[in-house]
SEMIDO-434788 format. One record per residue: x, y, z of N, C-alpha, C in turn. Coordinates in steps of 0.05 Angstrom, whole numbers, padded with zeros to 5 digits, always signed. Layout:
XYZXYZXYZ...
! end
This chain:
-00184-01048-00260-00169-01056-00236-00140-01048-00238-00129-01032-00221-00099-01025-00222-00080-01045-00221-00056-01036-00238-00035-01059-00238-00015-01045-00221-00004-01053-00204+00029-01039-00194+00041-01032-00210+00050-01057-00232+00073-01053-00254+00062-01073-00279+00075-01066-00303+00074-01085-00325+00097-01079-00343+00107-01107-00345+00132-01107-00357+00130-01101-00388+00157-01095-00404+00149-01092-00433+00187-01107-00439+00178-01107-00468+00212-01118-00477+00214-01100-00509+00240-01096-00498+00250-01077-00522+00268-01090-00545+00261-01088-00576+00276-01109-00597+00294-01091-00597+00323-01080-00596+00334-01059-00616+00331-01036-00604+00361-01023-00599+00379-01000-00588+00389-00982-00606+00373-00986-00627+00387-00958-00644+00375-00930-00640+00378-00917-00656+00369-00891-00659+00332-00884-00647+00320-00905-00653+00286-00913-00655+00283-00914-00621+00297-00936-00619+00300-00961-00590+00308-00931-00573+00324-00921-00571+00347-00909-00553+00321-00876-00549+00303-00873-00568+00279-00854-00555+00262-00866-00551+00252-00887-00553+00245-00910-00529+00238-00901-00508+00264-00912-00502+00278-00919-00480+00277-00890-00466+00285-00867-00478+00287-00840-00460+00244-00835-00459+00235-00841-00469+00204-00832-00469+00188-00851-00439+00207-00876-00446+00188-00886-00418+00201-00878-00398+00236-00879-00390+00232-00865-00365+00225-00829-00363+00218-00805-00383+00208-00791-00379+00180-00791-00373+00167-00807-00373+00137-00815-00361+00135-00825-00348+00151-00838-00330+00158-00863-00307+00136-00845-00286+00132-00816-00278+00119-00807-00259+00096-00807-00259+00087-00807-00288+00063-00802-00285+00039-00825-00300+00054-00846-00309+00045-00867-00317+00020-00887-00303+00020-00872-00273+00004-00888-00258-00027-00870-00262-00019-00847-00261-00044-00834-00273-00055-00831-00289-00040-00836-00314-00041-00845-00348-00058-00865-00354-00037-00889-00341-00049-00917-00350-00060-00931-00330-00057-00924-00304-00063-00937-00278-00052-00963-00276-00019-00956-00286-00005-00979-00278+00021-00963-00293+00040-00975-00287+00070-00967-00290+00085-00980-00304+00089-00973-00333+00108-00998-00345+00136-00994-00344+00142-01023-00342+00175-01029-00336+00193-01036-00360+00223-01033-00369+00226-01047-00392+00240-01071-00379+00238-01100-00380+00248-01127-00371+00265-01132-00388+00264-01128-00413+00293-01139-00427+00295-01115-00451+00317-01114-00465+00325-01103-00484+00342-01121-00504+00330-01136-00529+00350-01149-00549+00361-01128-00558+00390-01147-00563+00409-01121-00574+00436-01158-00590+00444-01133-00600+00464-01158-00608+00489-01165-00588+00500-01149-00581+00521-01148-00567+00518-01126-00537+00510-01137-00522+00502-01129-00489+00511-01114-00484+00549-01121-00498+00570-01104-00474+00568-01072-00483+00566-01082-00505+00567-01054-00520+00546-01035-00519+00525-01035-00505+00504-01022-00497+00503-01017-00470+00526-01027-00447+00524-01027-00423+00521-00986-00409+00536-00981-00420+00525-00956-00420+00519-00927-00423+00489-00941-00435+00460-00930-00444+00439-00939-00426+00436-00955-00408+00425-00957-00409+00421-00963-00365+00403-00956-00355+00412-00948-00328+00411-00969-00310+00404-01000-00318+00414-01034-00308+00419-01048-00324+00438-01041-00334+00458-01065-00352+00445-01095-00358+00437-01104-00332+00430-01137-00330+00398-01138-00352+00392-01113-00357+00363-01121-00375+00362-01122-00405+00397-01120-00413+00409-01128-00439+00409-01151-00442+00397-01166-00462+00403-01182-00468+00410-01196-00504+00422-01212-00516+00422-01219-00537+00402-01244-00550+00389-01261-00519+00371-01283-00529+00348-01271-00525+00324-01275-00559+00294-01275-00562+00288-01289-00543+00288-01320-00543+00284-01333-00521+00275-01340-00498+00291-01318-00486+00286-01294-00457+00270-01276-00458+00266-01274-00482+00238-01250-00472+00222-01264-00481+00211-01287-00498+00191-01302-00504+00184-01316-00480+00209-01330-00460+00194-01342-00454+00182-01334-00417+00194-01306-00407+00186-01291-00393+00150-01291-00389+00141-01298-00370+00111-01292-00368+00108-01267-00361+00124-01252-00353+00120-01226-00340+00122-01201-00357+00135-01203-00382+00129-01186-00401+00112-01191-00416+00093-01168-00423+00063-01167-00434+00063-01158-00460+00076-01143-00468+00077-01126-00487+00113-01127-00500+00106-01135-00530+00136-01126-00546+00139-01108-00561+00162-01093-00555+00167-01066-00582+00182-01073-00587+00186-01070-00624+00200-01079-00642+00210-01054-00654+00234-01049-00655+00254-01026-00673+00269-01039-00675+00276-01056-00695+00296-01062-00711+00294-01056-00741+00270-01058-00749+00268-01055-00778+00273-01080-00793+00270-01082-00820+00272-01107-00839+00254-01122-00840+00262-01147-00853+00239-01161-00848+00249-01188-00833+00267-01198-00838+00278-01219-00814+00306-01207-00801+00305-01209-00772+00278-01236-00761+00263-01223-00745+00254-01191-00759+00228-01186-00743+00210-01191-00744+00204-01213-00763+00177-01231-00772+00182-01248-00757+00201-01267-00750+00198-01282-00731+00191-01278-00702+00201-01259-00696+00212-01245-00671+00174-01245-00666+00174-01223-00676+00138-01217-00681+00117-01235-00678+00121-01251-00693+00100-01280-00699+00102-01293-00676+00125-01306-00656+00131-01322-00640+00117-01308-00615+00121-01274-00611+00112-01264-00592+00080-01269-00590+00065-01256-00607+00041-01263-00606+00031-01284-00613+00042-01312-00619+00037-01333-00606+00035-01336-00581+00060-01327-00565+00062-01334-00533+00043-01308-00531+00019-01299-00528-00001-01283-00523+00007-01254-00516+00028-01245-00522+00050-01227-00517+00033-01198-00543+00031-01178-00535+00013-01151-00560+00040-01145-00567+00037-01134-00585+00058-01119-00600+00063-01094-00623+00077-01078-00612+00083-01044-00614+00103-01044-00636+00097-01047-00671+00123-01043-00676+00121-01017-00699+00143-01001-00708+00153-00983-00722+00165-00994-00749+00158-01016-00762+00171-01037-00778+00145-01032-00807+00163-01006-00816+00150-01009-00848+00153-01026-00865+00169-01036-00870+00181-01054-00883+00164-01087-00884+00161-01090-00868+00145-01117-00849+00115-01103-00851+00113-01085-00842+00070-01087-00844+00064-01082-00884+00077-01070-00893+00080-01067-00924+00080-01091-00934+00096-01111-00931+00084-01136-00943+00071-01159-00925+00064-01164-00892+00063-01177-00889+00042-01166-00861+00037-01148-00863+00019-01135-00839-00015-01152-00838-00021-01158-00869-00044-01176-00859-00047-01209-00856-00020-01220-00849-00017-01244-00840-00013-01240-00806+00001-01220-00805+00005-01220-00768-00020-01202-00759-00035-01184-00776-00059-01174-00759-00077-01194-00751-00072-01223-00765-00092-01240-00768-00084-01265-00748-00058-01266-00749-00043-01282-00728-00056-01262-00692-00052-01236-00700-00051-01224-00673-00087-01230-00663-00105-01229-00678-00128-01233-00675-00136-01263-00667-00119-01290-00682-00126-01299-00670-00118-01314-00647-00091-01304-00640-00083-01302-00612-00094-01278-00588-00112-01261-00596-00133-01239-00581-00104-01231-00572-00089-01215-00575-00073-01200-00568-00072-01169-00586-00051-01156-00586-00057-01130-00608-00031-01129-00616-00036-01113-00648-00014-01114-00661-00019-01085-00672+00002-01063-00657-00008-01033-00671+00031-01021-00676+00025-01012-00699+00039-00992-00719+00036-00974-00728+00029-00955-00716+00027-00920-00720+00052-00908-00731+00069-00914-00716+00099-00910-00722+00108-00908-00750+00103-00928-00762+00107-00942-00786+00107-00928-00807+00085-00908-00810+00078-00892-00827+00097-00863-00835+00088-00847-00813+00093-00825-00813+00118-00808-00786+00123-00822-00775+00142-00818-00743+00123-00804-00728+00117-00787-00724+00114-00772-00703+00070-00760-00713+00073-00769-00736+00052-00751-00745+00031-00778-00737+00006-00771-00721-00016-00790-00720-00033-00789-00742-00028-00827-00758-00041-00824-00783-00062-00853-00786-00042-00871-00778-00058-00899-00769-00090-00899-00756-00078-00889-00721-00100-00891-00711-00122-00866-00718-00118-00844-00735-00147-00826-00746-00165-00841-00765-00143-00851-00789-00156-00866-00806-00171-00892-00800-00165-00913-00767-00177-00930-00763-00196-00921-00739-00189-00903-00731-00226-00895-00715-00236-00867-00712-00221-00844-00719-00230-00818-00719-00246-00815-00751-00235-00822-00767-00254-00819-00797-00267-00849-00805-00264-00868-00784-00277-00891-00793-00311-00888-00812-00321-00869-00795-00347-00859-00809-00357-00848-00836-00327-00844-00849-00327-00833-00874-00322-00859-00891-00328-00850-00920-00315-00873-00940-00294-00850-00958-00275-00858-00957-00249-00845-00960-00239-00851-00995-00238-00827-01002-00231-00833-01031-00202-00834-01041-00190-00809-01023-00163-00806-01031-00149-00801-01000-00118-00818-01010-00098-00807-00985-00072-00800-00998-00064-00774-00999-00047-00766-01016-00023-00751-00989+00008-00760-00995+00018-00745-00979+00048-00751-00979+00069-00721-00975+00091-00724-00968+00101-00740-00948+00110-00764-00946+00118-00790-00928+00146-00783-00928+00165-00777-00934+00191-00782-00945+00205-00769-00938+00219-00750-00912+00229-00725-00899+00262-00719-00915+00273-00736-00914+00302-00737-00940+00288-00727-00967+00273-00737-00986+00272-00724-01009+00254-00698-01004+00237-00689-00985+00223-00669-00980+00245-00651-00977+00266-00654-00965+00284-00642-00956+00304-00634-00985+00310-00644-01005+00328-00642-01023+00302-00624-01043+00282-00626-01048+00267-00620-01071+00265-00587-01055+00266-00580-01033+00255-00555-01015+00282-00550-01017+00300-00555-01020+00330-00545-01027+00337-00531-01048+00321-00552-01072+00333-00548-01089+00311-00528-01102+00284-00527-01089+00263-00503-01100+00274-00473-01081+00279-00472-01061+00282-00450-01050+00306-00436-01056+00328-00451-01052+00351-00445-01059+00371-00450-01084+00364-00463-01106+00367-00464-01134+00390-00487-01121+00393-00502-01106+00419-00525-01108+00404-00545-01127+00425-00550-01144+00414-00582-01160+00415-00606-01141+00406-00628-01154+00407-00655-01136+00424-00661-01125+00448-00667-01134+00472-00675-01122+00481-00660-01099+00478-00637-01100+00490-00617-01073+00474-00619-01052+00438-00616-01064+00419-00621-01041+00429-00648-01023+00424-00669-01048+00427-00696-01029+00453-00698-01013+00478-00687-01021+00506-00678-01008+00498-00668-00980+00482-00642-00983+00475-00635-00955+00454-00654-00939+00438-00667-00944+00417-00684-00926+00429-00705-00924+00449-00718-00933+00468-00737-00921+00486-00719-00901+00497-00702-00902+00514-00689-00881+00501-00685-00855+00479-00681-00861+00461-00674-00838+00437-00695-00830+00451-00710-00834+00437-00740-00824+00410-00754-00839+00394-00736-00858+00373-00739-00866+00373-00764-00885+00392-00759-00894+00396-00784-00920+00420-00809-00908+00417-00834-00911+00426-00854-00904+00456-00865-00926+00477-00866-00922+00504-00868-00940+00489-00877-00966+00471-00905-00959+00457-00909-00986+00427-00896-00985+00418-00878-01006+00400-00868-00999+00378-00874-01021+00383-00897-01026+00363-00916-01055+00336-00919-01048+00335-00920-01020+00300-00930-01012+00281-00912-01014+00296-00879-01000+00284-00852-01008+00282-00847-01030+00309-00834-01048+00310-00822-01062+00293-00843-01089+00290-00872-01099+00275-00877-01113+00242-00882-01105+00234-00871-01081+00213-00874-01071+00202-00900-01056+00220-00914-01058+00214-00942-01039+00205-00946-01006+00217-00926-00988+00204-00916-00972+00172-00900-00965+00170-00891-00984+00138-00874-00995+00124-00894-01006+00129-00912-01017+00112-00935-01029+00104-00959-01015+00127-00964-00992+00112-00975-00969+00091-00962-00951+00102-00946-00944+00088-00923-00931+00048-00926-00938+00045-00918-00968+00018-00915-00983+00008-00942-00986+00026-00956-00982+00013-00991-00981-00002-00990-00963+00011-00989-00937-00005-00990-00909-00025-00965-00908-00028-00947-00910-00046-00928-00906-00067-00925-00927-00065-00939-00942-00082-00944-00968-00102-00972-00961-00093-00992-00947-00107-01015-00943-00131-01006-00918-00114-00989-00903-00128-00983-00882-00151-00960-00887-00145-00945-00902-00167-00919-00914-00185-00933-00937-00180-00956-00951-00200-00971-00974-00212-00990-00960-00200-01007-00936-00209-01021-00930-00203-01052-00952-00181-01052-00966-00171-01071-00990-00146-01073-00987-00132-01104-00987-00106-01114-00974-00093-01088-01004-00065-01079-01002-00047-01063-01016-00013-01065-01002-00008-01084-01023+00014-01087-01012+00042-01070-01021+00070-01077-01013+00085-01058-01024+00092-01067-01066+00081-01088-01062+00090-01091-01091+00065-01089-01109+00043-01077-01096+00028-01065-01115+00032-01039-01124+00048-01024-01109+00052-00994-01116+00072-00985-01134+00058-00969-01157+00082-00950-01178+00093-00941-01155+00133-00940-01162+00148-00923-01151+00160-00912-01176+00167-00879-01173+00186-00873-01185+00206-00848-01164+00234-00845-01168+00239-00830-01149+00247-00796-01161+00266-00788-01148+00265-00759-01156+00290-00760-01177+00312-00773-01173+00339-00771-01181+00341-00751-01215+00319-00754-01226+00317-00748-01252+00319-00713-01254+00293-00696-01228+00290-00677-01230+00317-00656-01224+00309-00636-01242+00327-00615-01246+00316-00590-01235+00340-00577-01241+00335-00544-01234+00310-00529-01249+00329-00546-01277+00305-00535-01306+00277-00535-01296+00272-00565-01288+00241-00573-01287+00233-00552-01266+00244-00551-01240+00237-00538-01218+00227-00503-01224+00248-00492-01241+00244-00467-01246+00217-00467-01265+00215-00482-01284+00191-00479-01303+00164-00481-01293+00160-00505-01276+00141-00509-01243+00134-00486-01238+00158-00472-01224+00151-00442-01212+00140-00424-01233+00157-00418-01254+00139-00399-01265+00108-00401-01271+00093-00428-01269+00073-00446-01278+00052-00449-01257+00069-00423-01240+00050-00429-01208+00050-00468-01198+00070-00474-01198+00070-00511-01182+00095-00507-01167+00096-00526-01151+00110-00537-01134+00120-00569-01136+00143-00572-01146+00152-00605-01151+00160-00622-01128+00137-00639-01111+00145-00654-01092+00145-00687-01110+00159-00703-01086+00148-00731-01081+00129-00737-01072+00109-00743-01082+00085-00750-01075+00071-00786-01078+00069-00784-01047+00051-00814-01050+00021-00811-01051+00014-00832-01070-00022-00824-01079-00027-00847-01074-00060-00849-01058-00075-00880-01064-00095-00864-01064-00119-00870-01088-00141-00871-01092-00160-00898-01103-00186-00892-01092-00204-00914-01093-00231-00899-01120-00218-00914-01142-00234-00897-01161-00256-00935-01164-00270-00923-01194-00295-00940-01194-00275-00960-01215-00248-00961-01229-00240-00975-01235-00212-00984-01226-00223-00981-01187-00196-00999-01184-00182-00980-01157-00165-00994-01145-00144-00975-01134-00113-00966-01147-00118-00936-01139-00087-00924-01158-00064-00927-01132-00043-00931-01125-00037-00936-01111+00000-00930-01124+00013-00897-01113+00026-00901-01126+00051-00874-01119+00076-00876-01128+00091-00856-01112+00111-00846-01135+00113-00815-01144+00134-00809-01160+00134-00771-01152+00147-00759-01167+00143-00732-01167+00125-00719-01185+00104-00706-01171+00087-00689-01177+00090-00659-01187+00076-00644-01195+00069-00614-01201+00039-00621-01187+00045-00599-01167+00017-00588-01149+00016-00566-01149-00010-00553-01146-00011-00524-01157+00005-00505-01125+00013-00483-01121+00034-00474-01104+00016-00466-01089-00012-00470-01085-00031-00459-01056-00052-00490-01046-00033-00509-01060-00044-00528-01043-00031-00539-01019-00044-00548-01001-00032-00552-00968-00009-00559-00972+00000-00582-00986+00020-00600-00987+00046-00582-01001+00039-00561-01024+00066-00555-01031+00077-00534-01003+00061-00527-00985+00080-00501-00963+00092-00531-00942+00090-00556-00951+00106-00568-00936+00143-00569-00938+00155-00562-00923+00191-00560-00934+00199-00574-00914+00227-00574-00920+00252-00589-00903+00238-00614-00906+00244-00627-00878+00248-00651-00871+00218-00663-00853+00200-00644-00856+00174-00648-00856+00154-00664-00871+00134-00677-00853+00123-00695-00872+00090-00683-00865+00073-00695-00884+00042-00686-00886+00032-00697-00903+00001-00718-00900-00015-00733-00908-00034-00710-00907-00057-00712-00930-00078-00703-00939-00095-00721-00944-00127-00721-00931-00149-00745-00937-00174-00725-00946-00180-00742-00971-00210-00739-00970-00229-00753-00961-00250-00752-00951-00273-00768-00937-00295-00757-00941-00317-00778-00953-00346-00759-00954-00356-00745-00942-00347-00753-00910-00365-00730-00889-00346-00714-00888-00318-00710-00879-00299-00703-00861-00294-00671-00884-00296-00688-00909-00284-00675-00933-00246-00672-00931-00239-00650-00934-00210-00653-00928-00198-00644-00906-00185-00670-00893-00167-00654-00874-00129-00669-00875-00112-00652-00866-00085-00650-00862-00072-00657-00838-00054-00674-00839-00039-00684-00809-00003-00677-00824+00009-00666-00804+00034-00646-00811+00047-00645-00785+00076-00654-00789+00091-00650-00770+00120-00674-00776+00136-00675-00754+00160-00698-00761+00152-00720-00768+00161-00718-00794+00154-00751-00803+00181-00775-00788+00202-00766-00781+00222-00788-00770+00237-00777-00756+00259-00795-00737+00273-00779-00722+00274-00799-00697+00290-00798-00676+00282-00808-00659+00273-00802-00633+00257-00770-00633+00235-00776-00611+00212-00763-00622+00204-00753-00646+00169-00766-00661+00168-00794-00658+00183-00807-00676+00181-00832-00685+00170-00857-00656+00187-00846-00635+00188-00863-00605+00162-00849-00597+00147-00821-00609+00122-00816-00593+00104-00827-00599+00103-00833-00626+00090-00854-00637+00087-00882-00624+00111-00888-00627+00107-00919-00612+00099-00921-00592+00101-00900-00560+00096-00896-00541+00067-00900-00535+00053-00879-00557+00035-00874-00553+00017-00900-00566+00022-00918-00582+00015-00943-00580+00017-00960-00561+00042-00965-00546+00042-00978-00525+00030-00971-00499+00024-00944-00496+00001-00936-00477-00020-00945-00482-00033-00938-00513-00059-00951-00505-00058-00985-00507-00037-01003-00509-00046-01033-00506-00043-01029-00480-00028-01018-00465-00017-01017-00435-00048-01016-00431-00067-00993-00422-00091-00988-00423-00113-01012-00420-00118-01031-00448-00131-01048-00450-00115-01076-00427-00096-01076-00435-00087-01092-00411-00101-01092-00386-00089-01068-00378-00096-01065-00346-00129-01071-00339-00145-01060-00365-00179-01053-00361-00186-01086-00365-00171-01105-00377-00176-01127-00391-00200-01128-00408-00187-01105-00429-00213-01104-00454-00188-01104-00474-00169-01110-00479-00152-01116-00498-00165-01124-00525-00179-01142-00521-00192-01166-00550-00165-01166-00562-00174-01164-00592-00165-01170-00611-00159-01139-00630-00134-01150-00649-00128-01120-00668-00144-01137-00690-00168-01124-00698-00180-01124-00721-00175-01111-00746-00161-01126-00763-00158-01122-00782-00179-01116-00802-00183-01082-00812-00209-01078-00824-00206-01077-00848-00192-01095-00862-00184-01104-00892-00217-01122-00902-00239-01117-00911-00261-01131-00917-00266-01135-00939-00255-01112-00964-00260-01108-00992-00235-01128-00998-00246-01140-01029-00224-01140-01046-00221-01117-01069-00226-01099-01072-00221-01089-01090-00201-01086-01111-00186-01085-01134-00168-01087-01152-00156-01079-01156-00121-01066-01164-00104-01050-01159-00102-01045-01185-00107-01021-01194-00117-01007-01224-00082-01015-01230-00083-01012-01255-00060-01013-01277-00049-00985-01282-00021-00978-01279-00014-00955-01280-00017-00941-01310-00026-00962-01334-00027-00950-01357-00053-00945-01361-00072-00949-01342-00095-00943-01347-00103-00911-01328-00081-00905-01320-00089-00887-01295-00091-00857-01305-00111-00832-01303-00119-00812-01321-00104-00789-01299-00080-00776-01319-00066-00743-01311-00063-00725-01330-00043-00703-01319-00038-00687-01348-00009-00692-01332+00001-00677-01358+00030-00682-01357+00052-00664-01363+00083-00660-01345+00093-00639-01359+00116-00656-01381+00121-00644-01394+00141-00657-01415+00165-00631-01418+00188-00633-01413+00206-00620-01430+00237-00636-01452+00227-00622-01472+00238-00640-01484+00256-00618-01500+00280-00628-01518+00294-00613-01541+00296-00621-01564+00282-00600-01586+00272-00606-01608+00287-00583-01633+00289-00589-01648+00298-00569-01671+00291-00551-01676+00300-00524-01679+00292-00497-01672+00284-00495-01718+00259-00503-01720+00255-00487-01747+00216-00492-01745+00215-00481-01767+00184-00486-01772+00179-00508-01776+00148-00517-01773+00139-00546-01776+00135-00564-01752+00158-00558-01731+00165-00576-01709+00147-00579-01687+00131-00558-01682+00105-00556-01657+00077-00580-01674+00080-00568-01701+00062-00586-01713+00063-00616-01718+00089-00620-01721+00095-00653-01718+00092-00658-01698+00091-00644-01670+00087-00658-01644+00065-00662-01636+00043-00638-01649+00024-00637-01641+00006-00667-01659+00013-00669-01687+00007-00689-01692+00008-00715-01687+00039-00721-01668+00044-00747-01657+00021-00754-01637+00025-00725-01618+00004-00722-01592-00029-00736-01610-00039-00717-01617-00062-00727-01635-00064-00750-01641-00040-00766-01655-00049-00801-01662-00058-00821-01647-00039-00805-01620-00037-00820-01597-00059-00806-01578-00086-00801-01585-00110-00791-01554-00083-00765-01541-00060-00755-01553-00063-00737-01521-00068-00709-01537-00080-00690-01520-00077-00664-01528-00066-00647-01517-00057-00624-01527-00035-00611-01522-00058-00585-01504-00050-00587-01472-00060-00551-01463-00049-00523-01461-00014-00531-01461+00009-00513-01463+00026-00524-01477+00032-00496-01481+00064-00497-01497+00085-00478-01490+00114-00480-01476+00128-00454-01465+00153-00452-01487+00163-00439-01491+00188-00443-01509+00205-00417-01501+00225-00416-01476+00226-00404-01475+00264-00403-01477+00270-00416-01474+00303-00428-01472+00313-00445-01499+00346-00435-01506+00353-00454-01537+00386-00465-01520+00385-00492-01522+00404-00505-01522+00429-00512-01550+00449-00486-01552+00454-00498-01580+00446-00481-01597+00435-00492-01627+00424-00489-01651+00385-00501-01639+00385-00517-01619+00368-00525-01614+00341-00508-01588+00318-00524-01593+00306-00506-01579+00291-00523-01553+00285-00499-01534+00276-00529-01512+00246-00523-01509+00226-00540-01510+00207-00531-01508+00185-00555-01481+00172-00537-01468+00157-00549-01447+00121-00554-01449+00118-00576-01456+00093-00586-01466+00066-00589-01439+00052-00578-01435+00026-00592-01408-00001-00606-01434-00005-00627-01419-00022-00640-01441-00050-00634-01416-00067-00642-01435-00094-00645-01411-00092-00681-01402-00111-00679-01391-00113-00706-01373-00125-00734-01402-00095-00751-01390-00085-00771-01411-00093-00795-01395-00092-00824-01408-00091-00844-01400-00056-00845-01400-00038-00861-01385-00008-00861-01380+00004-00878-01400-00020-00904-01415-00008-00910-01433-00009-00899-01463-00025-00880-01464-00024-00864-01489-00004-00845-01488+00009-00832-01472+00023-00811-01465+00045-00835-01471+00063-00856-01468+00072-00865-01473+00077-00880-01490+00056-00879-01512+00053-00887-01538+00069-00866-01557+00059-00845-01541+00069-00821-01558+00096-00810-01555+00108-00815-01531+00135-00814-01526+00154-00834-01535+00145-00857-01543+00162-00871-01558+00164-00867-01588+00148-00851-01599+00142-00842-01627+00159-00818-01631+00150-00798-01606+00165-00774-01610+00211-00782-01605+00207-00806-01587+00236-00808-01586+00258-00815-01602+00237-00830-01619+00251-00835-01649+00242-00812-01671+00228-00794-01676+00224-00775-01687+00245-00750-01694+00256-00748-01724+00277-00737-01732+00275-00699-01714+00249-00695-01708+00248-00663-01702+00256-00671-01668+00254-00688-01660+00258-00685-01625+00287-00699-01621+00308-00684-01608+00324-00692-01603+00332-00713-01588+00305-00699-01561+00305-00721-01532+00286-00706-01513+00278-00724-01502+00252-00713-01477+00273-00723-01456+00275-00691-01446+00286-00691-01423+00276-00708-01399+00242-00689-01403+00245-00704-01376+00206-00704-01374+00192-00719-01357+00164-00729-01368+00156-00726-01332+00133-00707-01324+00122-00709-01291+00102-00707-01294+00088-00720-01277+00053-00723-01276+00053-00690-01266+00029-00688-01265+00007-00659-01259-00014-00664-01237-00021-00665-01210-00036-00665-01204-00060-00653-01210
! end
């Protein structure tokens, strides 16, 4: 049954909010053919009204009280861009109480707390969708909850992170070290004054929380996930990579192995003809395996603010949709497993190691014997650079358990032949 109009309320005028805001009135024409009804925005929270007066093309739909849009019967639907976690948990919770669906872009909030409000939104039969959340612009939510639902999904592996994608593709293409990369992706907006959430992977590790619960089908929250970030990697490592045929990204991994889920975010070595290393800049790309599907790739703007708003849009269309049809139900939360969140010392890689060690005879053999005491074995050895009197040598082990490899690095660090391990990266 057609609606004339249906109202919506906007949390937040920033960067997110403000392509919004330009996406619904660029659809304003054709919305009736879309959705067979026309949505309106009725309010906009903002903190300070005056100061948004204008942006925005009737001033009077600014407002600073939740309140007013809670307690409005005429708005149906809430979008949330603010980010954090209070008080967009409140904000959130109170709405879908008052039977109100809700559109938000709030990684932060579905990462630790997405299966208390999917469950709140269910059983207030309203909807609670976050596509946004993930990836900006790239559709990743809704494939994994009904285009591959048919598959049982083993792995979801993928560049989330468009700031460090952006500094590591800097610093591989164009030899800049860290500091200059990240100098330039803050200049150019990519990196945030403080850029601690990226650059140590905290962003990517929310990220794999949510897309990991939803591809296992097992709650994964943000504090189940290894983070480590990039700040460590060098030119050195980068160049040695290349000669080694790899490519050094940030990579977020969740896998559903038979002991457990891995669930986890640091810098990788991937071999240089897999999908994910021709990803550069400020581009993002998830990779899934699925029994039937086998592998496929979703690639494009991970953030920004008009991916990120197409995303949300395109959520708020389809609750718009169920609205109007009145088949809305409920957002079903398809969390059914418990399954167990594996232990990162139990988790099986190979590894690169470069380390600086004393340039005389004997010294490959003491390492190789540490390696040996400790389960790892040695598959390479490069020695191609001397720091000094000293020599630098680059170790690939075969596939280790993480706490043996770190049995052995604490042996080798006190060890009179090793100076210091530079620096230690998983191997895909």
């Amino acid at each position: 049954m057609a609606k004339d109009e249906m109202y919506v309320a906007l949390l937040g005028l920033g960067t997110v909010g403000t392509g919004v805001y330009k996406v619904m009135k660029t659809q304003e024409s054709e919305m009736q053919q879309k959705l067979n009804t026309v949505l309106r925005i009725g309010k906009i929270l903002v903190r300070n009204p005056k100061k948004h007066e204008g942006e925005v093309e009737d001033p009077s739909i600014l407002t600073s009280s939740f309140q007013e849009i809670l307690d409005d019967p005429k708005i149906r639907i809430v979008i949330e861009v603010m980010g954090g976690i209070e008080p967009a948990n409140t904000y959130i919770s109170e709405a879908i109480q008052a039977g109100k669906s809700v559109v938000t872009a709030n990684k932060d909030l579905i990462a630790e707390h997405g299966g208390e409000l999917m469950a709140l939104a269910e059983e207030n039969q309203v909807e609670l969708r976050f596509e946004a959340s993930v990836a900006g612009g790239i559709p990743i939510i809704s494939p994994l909850k009904n285009s591959l639902a048919a598959n049982e999904i083993s792995q979801v592996m993928g560049i989330v992170n468009g700031t460090t994608n952006y500094i590591l593709s800097k610093m591989t293409d164009e030899g800049m070290d860290y500091k200059e990369a990240l100098q330039e992706a803050t200049e150019l907006g990519y990196a945030e004054a403080d850029p601690t959430a990226d650059v140590e992977g905290y962003d990517a590790g929310r990220k794999i929380a949510i897309m990991a619960s939803i591809a296992f089908h097992s709650r994964v929250t943000f504090h189940d996930v290894y983070m480590e970030g990039i700040t460590k990697i060098t030119s050195k490592d980068i160049d040695y990579a290349k000669a080694l045929g790899w490519v050094i990204k940030l990579i977020a991994l969740a896998r559903n192995t038979r002991g457990g889920i891995e669930a986890r975010v640091h810098p990788m070595l991937i071999p240089a003809d897999h999908p994910l290393a021709t990803v550069s800049g400020s581009y993002n790309a998830v990779y899934v395996h699925g029994d039937a599907v086998e592998d496929v790739m979703f690639y494009g703007r991970g953030a920004g603010e008009m991916p990120t708003a197409s995303a949300v849009m395109g959520d708020v269309f389809s609750v718009a949709r169920h609205t109007v049809y009145d088949s809305q139900g409920s957002t079903r939360d398809n969390v059914f497993r418990k399954i167990p969140i594996k232990s990162m010392d139990n988790i099986r890689s190979s590894y690169f190691l470069r380390m600086e060690v004393e340039d005389k005879p004997g010294v490959l053999a003491t390492i190789a014997s540490i390696f040996g005491n400790n389960s790892v074995s040695i598959k390479q050895v490069i020695q191609r650079d001397k720091i000094g009197s000293n020599a630098e040598l680059v170790i690939i082990t075969s596939e280790v358990k993480e706490r043996h490899i770190r049995d052995a690095l604490l042996i080798l660090n006190s060890s009179s032949v090793v100076k210091r391990v530079s620096n230690m990266i998983r191997v895909y």
